[in-house]
N, C-alpha and C positions, 0 to 999 in steps of 0.2 A: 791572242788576238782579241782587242775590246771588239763590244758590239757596235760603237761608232766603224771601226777599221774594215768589222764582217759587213757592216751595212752597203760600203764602195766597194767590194770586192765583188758578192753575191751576185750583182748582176752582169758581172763581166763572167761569169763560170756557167755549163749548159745543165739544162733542168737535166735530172736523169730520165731516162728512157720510160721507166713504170710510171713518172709523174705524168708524162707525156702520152700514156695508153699504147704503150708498146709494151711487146713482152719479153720475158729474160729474165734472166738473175738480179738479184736487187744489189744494191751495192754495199758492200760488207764493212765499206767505211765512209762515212760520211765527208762533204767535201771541208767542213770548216777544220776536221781532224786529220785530216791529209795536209791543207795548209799550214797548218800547226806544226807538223812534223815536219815539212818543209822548211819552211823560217827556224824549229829549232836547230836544222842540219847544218843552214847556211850560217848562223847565229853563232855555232859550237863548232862545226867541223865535224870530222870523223875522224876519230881519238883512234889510232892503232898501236896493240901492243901496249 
């Protein structure tokens, strides 16, 4: 994903919780690398076998 594509995205996705001063687990992936992995799933498929 360019940094122009992350730019319209990032505001449509929720701040996490710790940005917000709540407490909890931090999140072990960040959201632009979740997206990535998404687009590359929808992009490729899921290869079986």
């Amino acid at each position: 994903m360019t940094d122009a594509e992350w730019a319209q995205v990032r505001p449509m996705l929720p701040v996490p919780g710790q940005l917000r001063g709540r407490e909890g687990r931090p999140e072990a992936y960040g959201h632009r690398a979740i997206r990535d992995a998404v687009r590359h799933l929808v992009d490729n498929g899921i290869k079986c076998g």
